[in-house]
C-alpha positions in Angstrom: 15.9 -80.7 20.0 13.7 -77.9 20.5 12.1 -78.2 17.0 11.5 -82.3 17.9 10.1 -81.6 21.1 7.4 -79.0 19.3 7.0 -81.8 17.1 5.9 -84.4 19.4 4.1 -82.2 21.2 2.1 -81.3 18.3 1.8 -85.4 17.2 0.6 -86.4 20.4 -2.3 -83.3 20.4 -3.0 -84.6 16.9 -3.9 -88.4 18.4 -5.8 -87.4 21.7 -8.3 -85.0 19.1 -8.8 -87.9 16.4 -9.2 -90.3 19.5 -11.5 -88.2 21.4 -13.7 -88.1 18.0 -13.6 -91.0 17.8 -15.0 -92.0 21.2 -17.9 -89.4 20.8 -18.7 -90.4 17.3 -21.9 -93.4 18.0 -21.0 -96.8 15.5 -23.6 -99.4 15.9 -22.0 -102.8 14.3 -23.7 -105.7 13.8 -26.1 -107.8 11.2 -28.7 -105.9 9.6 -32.5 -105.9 8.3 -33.5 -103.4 5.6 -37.0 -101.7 7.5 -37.6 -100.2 3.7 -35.6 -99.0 1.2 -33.8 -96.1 2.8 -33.6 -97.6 6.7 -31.9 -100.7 8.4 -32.4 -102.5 11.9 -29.0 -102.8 13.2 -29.7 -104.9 16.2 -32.3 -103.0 18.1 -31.8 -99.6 16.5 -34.0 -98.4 13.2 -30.9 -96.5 11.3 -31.9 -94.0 8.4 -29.7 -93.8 5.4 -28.1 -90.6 5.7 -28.9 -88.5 2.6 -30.9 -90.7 0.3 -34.8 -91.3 0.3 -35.9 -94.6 -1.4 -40.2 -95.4 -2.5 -42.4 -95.7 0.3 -43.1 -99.5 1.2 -46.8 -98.6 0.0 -45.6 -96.7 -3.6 -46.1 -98.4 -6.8 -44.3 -97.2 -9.9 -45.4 -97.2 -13.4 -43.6 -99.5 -16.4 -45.5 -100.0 -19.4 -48.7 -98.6 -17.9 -48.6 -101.3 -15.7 -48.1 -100.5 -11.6 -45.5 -102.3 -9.9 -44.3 -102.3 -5.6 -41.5 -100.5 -6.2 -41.4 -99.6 -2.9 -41.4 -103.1 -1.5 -38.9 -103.9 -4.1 -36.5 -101.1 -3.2 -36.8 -102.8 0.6 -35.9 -106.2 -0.8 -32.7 -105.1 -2.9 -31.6 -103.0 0.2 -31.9 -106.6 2.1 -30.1 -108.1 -0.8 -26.9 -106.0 0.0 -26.8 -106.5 3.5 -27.3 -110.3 4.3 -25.0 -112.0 5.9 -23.2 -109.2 6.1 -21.2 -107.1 9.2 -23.4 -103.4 8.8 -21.0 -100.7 10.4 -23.1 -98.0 10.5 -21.6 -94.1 11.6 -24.5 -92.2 13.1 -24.8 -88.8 12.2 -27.6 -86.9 14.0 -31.0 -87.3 14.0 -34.0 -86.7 11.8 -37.1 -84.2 12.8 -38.4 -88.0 14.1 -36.0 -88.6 16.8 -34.7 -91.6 14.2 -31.0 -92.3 13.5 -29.3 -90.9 11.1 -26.0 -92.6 9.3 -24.1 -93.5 6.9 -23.7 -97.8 6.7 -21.1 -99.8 5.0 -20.3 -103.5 5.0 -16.9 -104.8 4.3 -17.2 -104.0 0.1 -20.3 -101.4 0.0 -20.7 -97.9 1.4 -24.8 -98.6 1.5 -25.7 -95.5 1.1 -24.2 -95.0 -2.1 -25.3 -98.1 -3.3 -28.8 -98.3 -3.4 -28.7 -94.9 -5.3 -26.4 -95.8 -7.7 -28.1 -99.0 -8.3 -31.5 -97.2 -8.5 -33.6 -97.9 -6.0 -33.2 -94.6 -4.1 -32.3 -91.0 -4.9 -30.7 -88.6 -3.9 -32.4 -86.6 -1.2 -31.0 -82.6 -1.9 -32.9 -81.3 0.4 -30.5 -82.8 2.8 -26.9 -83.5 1.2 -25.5 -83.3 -2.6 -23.5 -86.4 -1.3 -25.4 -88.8 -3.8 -26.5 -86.6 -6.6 -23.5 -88.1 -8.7 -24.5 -91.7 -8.1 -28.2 -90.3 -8.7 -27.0 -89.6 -12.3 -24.8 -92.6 -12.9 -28.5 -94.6 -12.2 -30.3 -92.2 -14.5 -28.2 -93.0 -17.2 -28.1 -96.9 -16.9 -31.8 -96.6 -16.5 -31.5 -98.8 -13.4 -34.5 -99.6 -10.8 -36.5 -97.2 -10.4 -35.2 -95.4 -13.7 -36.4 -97.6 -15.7 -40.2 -96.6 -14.8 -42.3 -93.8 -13.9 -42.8 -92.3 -10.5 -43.5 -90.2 -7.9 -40.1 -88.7 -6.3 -40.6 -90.5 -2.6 -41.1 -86.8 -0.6 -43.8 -85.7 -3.2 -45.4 -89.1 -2.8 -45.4 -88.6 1.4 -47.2 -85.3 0.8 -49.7 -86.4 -1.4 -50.2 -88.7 1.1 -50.3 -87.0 4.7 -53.1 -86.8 7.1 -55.6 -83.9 6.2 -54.7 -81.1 9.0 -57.7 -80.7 11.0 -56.6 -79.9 14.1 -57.7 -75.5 14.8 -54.0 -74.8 13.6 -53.9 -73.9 10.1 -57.4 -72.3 10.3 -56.1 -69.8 12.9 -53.1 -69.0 10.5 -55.7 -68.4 7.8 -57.6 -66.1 9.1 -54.3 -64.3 10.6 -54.0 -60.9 8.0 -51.7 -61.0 5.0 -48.3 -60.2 5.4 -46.1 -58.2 3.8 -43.2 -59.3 2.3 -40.7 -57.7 4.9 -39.1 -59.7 7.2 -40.3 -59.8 10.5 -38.6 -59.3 13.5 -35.0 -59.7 11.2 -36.3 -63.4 10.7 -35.8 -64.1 6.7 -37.6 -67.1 6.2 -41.2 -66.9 4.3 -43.6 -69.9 4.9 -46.4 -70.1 2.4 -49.4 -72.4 1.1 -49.5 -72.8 -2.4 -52.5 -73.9 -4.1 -52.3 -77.4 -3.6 -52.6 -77.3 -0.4 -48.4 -77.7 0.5 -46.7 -76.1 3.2 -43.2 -74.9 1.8 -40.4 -72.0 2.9 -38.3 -69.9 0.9 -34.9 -68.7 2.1 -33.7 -65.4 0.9 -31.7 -65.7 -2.3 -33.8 -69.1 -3.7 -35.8 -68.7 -7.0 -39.1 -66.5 -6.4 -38.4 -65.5 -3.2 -39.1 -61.8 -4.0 -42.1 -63.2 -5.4 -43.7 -65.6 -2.5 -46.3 -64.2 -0.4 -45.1 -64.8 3.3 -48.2 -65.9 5.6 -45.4 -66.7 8.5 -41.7 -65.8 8.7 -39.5 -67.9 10.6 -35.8 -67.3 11.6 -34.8 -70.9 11.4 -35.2 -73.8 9.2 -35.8 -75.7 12.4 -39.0 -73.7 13.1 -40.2 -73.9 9.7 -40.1 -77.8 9.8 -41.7 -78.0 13.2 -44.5 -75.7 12.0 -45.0 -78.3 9.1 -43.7 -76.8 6.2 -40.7 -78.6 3.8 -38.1 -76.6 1.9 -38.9 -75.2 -1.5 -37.2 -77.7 -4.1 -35.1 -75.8 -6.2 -34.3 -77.4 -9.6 
């Protein structure tokens, strides 16, 4: 009897943790609007698809030299998939926006998943390897947006982001150069590259060694809020 009563003891811990997650863990349930390719309204609430990043509405892709809204049509096939349809949609954080986060299924379709691996979105690494799989699958089939040419959506925002000209970055380029020692124990080099981007390097990515530091940061969080975006390592 001993060994049962350590048994239940342990069973009943095992349902007040998965019930306690579950009552902290946010699900918004209801019917759903695509906002673009990557986000949803679920009732009141704009929801980004957790690790994927579909064409900007205003992006246009290229097939047969000839330009075409794939951007609008990514939004559209996203609607496709969700009308009439019960979302459920598990939020997972928050973006550097203050938008949801989550992953959204209806009763067939994890959503996320879907729109990749029908190819109308990629995968977004920077954030999760989650989709890089159905990324591939797409690729393969040519399918949506594969079957053109274009701009990878995050290269496409920065090509098209307000000009800084707040007194900001001129202070930081008139600061002196820095060495490439870490500063303070914080690891993470900020530089400006000749096209005018904003990208950091963590310590162990390709041409770390090499990159020029004009900040460090210790955080990844600090390096976004300063305005720069991870290197993308291939």
């Amino acid at each position: 009897m001993p060994e049962f009563a350590r048994w239940l003891s342990a069973s009943v811990a095992v349902v007040v943790l998965a019930a306690s997650s579950h009552a902290i863990a946010q699900v918004l349930t209801g019917t759903a609007t695509a906002a673009d390719g990557d986000s949803l309204v679920v009732g009141s609430q704009r929801v980004r698809l957790f690790g994927i990043d579909a064409p900007e509405l205003d992006q246009t892709c290229q097939t047969g030299g000839n330009a075409w809204q794939c951007g609008a049509d990514a939004k559209q096939r996203l609607n496709e998939l969700v009308a009439g349809q019960r979302v459920d949609c598990q939020i997972t954080g928050t973006d550097q926006y203050g938008r949801s986060l989550g992953r959204c299924s209806t009763e067939f379709l994890e959503l996320n998943e879907a729109i990749v691996e029908l190819g109308w979105a990629v995968a977004y690494r920077e954030y999760s390897q989650d989709y890089v799989e159905a990324e591939e699958r797409a690729k393969l089939r040519k399918a949506g947006i594969w079957n053109s040419t274009f701009t990878m959506p995050s290269a496409h925002r920065l090509a098209n982001a307000p000009k800084q000209s707040d007194p900001a970055p001129r202070a930081i380029a008139s600061r002196p150069q820095l060495s490439n020692q870490s500063f303070a124990g914080c690891t993470i080099k900020g530089n400006r590259n000749r096209k005018g981007q904003w990208i950091y390097h963590l310590p162990g990515m390709p041409y770390y060694d090499k990159t020029r530091a004009e900040e460090f940061f210790c955080t990844e969080v600090q390096a976004r809020a300063a305005g720069y975006r991870r290197a993308i390592v291939q």
